[in-house]
Every structure is written in structure tokens, then in C-alpha cells.
NUDODO-891293 format. One record per residue: x, y, z of N, C-alpha, C, CB in turn; residue in three letters. Coordinates in steps of 0.02 Angstrom, whole numbers, padded with zeros to 5 digits, always signed. Glycine has a CB too. Example, Ala and Ser with C-alpha at 12.3 -4.5 7.8 and 13.67 -1.06 7.14 Angstrom:
BEGIN
+00660-00284+00390+00615-00225+00390+00660-00165+00390+00565-00224+00452ALA
+00642-00112+00354+00684-00053+00357+00645+00002+00394+00704-00030+00286SER
***
This chain:
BEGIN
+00042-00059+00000+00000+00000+00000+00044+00062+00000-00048+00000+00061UNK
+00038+00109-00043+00057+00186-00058+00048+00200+00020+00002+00238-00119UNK
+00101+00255+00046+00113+00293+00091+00076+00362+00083+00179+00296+00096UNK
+00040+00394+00128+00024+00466+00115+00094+00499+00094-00009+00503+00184UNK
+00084+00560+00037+00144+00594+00029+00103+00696+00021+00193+00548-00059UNK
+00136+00718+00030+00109+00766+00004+00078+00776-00063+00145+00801+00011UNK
+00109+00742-00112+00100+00732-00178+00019+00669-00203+00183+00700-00199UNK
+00015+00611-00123-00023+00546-00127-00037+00572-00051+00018+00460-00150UNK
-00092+00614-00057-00139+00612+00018-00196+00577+00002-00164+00689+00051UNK
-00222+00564+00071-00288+00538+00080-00334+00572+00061-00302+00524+00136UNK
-00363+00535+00009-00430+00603+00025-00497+00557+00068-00474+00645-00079UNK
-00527+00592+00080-00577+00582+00143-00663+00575+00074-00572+00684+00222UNK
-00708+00551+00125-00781+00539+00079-00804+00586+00044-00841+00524+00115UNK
-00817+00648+00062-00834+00695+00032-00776+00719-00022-00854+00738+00081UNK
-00702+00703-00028-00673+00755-00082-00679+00683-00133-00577+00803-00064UNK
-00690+00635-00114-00692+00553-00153-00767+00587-00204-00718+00455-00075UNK
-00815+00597-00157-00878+00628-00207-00899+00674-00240-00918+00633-00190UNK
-00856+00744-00221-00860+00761-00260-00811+00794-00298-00895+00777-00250UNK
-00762+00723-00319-00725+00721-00378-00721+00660-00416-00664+00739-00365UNK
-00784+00606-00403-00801+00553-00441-00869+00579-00461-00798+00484-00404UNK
-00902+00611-00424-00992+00612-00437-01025+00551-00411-01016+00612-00522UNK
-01007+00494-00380-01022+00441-00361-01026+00445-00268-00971+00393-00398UNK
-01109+00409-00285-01121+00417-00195-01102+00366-00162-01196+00424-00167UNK
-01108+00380-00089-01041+00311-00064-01079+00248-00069-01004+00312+00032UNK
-01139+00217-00101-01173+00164-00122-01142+00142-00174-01235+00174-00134UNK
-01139+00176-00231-01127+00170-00294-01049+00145-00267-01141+00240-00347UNK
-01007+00188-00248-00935+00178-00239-00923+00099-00191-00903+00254-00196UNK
-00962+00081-00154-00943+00033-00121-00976-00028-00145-00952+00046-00057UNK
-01027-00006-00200-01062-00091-00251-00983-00062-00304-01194-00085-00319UNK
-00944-00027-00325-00909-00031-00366-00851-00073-00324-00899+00033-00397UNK
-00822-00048-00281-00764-00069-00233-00779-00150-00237-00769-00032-00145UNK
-00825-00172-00210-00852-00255-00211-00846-00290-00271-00929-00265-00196UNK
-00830-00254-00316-00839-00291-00413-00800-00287-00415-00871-00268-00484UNK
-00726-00249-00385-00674-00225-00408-00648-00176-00453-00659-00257-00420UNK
-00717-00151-00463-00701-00078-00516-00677-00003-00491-00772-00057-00552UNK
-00659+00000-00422-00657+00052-00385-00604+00033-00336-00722+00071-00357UNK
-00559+00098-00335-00502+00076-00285-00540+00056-00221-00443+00137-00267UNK
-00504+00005-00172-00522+00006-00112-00493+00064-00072-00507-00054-00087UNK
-00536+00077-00019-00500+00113+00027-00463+00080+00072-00536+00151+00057UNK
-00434+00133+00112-00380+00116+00184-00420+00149+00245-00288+00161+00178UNK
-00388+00110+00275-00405+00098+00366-00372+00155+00392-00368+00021+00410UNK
-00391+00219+00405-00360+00281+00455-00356+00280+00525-00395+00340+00450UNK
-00408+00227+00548-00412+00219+00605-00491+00166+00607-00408+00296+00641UNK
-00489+00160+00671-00556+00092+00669-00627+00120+00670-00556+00035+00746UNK
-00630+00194+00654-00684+00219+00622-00669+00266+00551-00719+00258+00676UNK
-00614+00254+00525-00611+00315+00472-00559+00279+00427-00581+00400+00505UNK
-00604+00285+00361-00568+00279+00311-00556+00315+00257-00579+00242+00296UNK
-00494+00319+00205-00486+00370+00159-00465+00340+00096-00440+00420+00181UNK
-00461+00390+00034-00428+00330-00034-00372+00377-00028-00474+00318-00135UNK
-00328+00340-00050-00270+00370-00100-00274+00406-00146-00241+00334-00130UNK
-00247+00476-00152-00256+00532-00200-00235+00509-00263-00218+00595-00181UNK
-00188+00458-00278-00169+00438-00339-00207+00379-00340-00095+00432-00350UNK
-00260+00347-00317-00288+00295-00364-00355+00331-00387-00303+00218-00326UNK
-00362+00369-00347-00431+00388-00376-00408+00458-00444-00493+00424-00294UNK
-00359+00479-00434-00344+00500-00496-00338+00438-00529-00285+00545-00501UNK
-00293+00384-00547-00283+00349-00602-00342+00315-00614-00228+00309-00598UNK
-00396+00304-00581-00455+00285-00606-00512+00328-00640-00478+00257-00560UNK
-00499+00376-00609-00536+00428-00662-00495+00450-00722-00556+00496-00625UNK
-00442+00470-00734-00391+00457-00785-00419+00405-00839-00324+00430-00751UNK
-00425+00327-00788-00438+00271-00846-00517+00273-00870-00419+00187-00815UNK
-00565+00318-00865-00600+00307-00859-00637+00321-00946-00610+00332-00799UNK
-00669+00300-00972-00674+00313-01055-00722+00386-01060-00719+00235-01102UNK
-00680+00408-01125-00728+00492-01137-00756+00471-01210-00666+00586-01144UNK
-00783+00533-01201-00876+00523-01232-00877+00559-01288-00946+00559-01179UNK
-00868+00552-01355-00891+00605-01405-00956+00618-01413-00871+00593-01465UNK
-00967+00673-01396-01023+00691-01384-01068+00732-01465-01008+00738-01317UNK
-00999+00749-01514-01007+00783-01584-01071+00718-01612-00913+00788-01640UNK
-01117+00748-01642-01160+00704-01681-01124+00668-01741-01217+00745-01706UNK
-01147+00615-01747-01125+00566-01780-01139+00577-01868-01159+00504-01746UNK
-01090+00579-01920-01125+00585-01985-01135+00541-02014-01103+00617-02025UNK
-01187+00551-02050-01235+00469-02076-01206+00486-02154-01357+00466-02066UNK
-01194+00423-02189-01156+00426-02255-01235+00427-02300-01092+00346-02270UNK
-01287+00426-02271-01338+00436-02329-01358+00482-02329-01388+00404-02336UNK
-01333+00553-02297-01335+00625-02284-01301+00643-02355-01292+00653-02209UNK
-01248+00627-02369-01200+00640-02422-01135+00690-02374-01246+00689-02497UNK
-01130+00675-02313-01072+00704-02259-01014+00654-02236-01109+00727-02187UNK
***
């Protein structure tokens, strides 16, 4: 397990949400599938993720062209 660094802090539930958009339901049916970093143990009531996995998972995460699509029977 990654060490807190200044560079790899913990972030806590709330900066996890809102910089995934995901509520801690969603995040913990993801964590169980394995699609979501697990968190770490801060203490025996508090837990936090790692600032660099939840960047590299949002990083890996696929983007969206959102430009409309051109249809070849348009003549485009």
C-alpha cells in the first residue's frame, strides 16, 4: 500500500464525491466488483482513498464524443 505523501494524500468521503460524482453506495457496489479503488483503514472508524488511485481511475475512465455522428446517406 502507497504511503500518504504530500503529492499521494488521503482524500476523505466527501473530496472522493465530489471528484467522482459517485455516492458512497454506488462507490462501495463498485469497490465489491473491483471496479473502484479500495479504501484504507485511518483508524477503526475512518477511512480514506489514495489521492493517486482515484486520480488513475478517473484518468482510466473512457470519454464520450459527444459531436453528432455523420450518416453517409446525408452525403457528409
Amino acid at each position: 500500500m502507497d504511503r500518504p505523501t504530500p503529492e499521494n494524500r488521503v482524500l476523505r468521503d466527501a473530496e472522493v464525491r465530489a471528484r467522482t460524482g459517485l455516492s458512497r453506495v454506488q462507490r462501495w457496489r463498485l469497490v465489491r466488483s473491483g471496479k473502484f479503488p479500495a479504501p484504507v483503514q485511518l483508524s477503526p472508524n475512518a477511512i480514506g482513498w489514495m489521492e493517486d488511485a482515484i486520480n488513475t481511475w478517473l484518468a482510466d475512465r473512457p470519454t464520450v464524443d459527444w459531436a453528432p455522428q455523420r450518416n453517409a446517406e446525408d452525403g457528409q
